[in-house]
MIDRENFI-353077 format. One record per residue: y, x, z of N, C-alpha, C in turn. Coordinates in nm, 4 decimals. Layout:
residues N
+----------+----------+----------+----------+----------+----------+----------+----------+----------+
!      n.y !      n.x !      n.z !     ca.y !     ca.x !     ca.z !      c.y !      c.x !      c.z !
+----------+----------+----------+----------+----------+----------+----------+----------+----------+
!        Y !        X !        Z !        Y !        X !        Z !        Y !        X !        Z !
...
+----------+----------+----------+----------+----------+----------+----------+----------+----------+
***
This chain:
residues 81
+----------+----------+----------+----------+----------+----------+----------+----------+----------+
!      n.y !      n.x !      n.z !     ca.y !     ca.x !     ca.z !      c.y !      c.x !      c.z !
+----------+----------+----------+----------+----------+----------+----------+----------+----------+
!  -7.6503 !  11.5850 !  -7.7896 !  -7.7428 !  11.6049 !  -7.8989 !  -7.6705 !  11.5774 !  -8.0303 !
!  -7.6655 !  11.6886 !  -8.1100 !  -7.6105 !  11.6863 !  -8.2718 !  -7.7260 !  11.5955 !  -8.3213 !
!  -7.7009 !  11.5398 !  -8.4467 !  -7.7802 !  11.4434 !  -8.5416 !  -7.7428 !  11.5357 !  -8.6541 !
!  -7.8696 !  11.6338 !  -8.7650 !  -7.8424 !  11.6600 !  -8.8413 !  -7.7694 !  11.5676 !  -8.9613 !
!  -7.7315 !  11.6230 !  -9.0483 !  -7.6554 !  11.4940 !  -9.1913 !  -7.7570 !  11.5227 !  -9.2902 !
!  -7.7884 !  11.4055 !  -9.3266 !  -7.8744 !  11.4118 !  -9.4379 !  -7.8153 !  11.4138 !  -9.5846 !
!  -7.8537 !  11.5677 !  -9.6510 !  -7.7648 !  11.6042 !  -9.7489 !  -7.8650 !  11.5742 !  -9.8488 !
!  -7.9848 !  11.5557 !  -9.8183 !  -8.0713 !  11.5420 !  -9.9679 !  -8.0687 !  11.4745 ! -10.1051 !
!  -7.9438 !  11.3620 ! -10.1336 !  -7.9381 !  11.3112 ! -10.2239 !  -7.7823 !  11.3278 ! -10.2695 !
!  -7.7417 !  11.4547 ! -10.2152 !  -7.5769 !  11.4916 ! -10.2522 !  -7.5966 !  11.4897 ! -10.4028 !
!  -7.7144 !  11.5497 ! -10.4946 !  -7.7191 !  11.5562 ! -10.6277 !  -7.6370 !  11.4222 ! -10.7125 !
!  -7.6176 !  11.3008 ! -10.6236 !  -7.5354 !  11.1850 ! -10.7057 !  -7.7047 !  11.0769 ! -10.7754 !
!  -7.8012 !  11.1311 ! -10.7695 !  -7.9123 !  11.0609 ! -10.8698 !  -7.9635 !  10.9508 ! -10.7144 !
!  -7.9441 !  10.8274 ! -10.7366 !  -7.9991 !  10.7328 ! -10.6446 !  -8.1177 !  10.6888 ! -10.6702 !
!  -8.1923 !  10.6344 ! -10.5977 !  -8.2942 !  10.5554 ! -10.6419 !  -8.3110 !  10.4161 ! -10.7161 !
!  -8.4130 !  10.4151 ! -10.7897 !  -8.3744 !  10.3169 ! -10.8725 !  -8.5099 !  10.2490 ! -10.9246 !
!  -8.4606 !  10.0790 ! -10.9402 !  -8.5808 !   9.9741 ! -10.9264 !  -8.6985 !  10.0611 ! -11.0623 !
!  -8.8490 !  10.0036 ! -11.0312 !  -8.9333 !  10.0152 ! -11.1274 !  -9.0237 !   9.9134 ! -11.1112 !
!  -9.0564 !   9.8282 ! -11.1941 !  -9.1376 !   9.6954 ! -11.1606 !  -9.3213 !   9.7381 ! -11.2119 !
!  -9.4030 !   9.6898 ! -11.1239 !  -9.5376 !   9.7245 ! -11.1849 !  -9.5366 !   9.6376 ! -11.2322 !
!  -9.6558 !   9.6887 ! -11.3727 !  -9.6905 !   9.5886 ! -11.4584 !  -9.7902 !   9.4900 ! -11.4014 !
!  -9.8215 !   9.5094 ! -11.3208 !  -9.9882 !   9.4667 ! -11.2414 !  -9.9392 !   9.3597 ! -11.2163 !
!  -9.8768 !   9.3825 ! -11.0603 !  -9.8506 !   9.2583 ! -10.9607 !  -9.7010 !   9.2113 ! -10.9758 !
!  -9.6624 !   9.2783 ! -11.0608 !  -9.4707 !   9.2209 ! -11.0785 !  -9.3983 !   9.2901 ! -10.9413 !
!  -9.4593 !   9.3588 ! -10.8938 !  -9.3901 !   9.4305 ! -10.7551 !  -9.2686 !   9.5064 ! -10.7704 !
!  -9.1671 !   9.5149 ! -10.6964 !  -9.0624 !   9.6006 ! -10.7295 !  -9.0210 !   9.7099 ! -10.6309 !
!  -9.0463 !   9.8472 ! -10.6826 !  -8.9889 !   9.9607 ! -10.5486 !  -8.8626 !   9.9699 ! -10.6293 !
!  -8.8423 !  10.0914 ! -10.5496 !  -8.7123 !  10.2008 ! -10.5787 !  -8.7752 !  10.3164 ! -10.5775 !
!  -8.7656 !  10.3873 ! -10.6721 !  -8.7962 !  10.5255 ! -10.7346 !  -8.6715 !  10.5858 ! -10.7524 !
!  -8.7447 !  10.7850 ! -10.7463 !  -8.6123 !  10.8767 ! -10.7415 !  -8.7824 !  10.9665 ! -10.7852 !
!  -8.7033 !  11.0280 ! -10.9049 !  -8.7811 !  11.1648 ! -10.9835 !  -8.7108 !  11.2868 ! -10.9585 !
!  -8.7454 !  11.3725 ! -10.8263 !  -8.6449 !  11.5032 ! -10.8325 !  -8.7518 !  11.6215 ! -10.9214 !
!  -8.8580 !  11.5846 ! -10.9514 !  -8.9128 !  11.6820 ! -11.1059 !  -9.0255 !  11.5473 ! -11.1671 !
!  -9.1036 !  11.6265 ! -11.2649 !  -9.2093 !  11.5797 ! -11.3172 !  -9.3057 !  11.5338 ! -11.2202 !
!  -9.2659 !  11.6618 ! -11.1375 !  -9.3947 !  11.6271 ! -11.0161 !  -9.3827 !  11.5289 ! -10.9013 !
!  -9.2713 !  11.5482 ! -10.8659 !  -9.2333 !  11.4881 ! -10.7296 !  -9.1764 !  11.3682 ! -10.7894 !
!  -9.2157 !  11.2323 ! -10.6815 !  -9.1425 !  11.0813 ! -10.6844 !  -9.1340 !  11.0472 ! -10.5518 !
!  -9.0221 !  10.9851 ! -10.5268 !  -9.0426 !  10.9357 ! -10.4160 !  -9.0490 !  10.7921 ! -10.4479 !
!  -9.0811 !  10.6798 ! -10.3331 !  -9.1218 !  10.5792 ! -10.4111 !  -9.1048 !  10.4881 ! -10.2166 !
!  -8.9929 !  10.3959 ! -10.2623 !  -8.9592 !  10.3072 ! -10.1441 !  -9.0134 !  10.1658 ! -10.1686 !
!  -9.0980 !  10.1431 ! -10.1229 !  -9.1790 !  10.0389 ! -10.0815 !  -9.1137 !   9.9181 ! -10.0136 !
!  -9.0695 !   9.7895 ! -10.0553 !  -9.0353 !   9.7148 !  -9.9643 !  -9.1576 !   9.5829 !  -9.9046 !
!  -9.1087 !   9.5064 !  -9.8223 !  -9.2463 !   9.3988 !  -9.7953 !  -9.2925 !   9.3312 !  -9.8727 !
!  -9.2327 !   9.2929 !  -9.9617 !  -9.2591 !   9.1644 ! -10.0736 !  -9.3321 !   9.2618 ! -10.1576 !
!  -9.2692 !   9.3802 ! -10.2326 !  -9.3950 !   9.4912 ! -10.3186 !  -9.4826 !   9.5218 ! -10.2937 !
!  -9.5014 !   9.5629 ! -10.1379 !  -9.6723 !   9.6097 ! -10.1015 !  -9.7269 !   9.4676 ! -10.0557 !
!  -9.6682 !   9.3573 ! -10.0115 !  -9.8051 !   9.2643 ! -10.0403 !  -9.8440 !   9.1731 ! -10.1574 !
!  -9.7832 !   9.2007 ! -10.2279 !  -9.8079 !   9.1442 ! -10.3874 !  -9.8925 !   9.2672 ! -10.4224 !
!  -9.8992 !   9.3770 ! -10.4000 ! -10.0026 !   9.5206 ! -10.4856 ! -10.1412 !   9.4819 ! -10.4257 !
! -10.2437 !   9.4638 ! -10.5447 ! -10.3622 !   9.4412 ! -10.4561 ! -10.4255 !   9.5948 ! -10.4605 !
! -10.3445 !   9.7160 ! -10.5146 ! -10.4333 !   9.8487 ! -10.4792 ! -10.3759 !   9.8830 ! -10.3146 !
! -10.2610 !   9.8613 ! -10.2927 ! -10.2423 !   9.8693 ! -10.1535 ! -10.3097 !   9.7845 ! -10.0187 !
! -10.3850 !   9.6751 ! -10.0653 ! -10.4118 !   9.6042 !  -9.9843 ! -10.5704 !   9.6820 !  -9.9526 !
! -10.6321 !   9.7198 ! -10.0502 ! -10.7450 !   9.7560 ! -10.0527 ! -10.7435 !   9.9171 !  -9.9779 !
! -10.6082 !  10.0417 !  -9.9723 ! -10.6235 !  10.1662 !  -9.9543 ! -10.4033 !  10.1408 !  -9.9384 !
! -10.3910 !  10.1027 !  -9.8040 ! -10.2247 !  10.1597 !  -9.7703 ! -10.2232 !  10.2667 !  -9.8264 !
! -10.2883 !  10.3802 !  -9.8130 ! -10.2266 !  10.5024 !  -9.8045 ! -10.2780 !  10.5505 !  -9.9389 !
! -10.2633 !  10.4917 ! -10.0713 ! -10.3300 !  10.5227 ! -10.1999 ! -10.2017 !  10.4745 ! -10.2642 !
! -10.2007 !  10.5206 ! -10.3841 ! -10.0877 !  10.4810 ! -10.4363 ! -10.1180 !  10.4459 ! -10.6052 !
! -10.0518 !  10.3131 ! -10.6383 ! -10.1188 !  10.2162 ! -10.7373 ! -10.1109 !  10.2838 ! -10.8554 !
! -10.2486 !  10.3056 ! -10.9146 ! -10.2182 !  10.3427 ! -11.0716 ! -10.1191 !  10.2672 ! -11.1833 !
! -10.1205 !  10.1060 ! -11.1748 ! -10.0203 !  10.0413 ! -11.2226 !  -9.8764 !  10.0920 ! -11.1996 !
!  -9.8726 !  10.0908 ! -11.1053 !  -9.7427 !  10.1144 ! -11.0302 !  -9.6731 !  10.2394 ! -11.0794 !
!  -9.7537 !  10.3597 ! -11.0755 !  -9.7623 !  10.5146 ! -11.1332 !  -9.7195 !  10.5196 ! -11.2678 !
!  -9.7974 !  10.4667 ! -11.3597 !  -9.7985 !  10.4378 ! -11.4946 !  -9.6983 !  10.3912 ! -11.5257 !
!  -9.6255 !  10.2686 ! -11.5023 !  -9.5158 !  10.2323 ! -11.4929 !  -9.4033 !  10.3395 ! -11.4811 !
!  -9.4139 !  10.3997 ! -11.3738 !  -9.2925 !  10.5127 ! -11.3134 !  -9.2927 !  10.5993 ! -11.4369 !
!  -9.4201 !  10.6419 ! -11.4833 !  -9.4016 !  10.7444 ! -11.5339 !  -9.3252 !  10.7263 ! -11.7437 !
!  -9.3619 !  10.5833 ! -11.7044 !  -9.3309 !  10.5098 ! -11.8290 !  -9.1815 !  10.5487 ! -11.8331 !
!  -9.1416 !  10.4628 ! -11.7116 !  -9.0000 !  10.4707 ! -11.7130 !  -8.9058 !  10.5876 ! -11.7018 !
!  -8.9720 !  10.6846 ! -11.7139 !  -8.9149 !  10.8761 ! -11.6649 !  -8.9171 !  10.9112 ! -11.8548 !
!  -9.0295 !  10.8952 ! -11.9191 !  -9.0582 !  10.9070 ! -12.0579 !  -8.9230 !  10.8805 ! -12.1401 !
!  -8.9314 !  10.7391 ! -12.1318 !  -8.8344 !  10.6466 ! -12.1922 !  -8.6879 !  10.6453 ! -12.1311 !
!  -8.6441 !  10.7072 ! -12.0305 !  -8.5139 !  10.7587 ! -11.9549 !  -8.4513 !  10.6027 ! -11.8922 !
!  -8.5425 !  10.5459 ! -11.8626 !  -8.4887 !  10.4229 ! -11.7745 !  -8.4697 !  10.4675 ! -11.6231 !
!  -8.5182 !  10.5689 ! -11.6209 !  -8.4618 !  10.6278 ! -11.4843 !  -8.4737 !  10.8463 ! -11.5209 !
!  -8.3878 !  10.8636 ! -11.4449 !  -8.3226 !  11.0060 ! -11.4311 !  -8.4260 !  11.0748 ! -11.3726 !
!  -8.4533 !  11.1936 ! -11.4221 !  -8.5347 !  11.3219 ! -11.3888 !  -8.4197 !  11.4207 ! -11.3209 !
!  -8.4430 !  11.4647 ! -11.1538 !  -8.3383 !  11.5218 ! -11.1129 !  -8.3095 !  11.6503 ! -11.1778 !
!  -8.4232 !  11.7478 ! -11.1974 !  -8.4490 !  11.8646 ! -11.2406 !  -8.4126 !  11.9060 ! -11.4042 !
!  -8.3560 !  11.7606 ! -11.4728 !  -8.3320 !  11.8093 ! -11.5930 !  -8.1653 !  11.8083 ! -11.6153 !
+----------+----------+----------+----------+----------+----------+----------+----------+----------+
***
């Protein structure tokens, strides 16, 4: 059995910390457009988020706001630009 290679982040743009303002939580974010985020969750961030505690599968307006803060202000890289 081959194991495909995962080429998806050949672009060089890594992911990179974004702290919510809410709960002080910290992911790793990657903006490959306006639209798309990906957003890595570790244990200590989702149980400090009290929108995650209330809806796992919802994703924190703090948290969002933040990201999108930080895409505005170029504290983190937009892949698509």
């Amino acid at each position: 059995m081959r194991i495909r290679e995962d080429n998806r982040l050949l672009d060089g743009v890594p992911m990179q910390p974004v702290r919510c303002r809410r709960c002080d939580g910290e992911v790793l974010v990657r903006k490959a457009s306006w639209q798309q985020t990906s957003i890595q969750w570790n244990a200590e961030a989702a149980s400090a988020c009290p929108s995650l505690a209330e809806d796992r599968w919802n994703t924190c307006p703090a948290l969002m706001s933040a990201i999108q803060e930080a895409a505005l202000n170029g504290a983190i890289k937009i892949v698509e630009e």
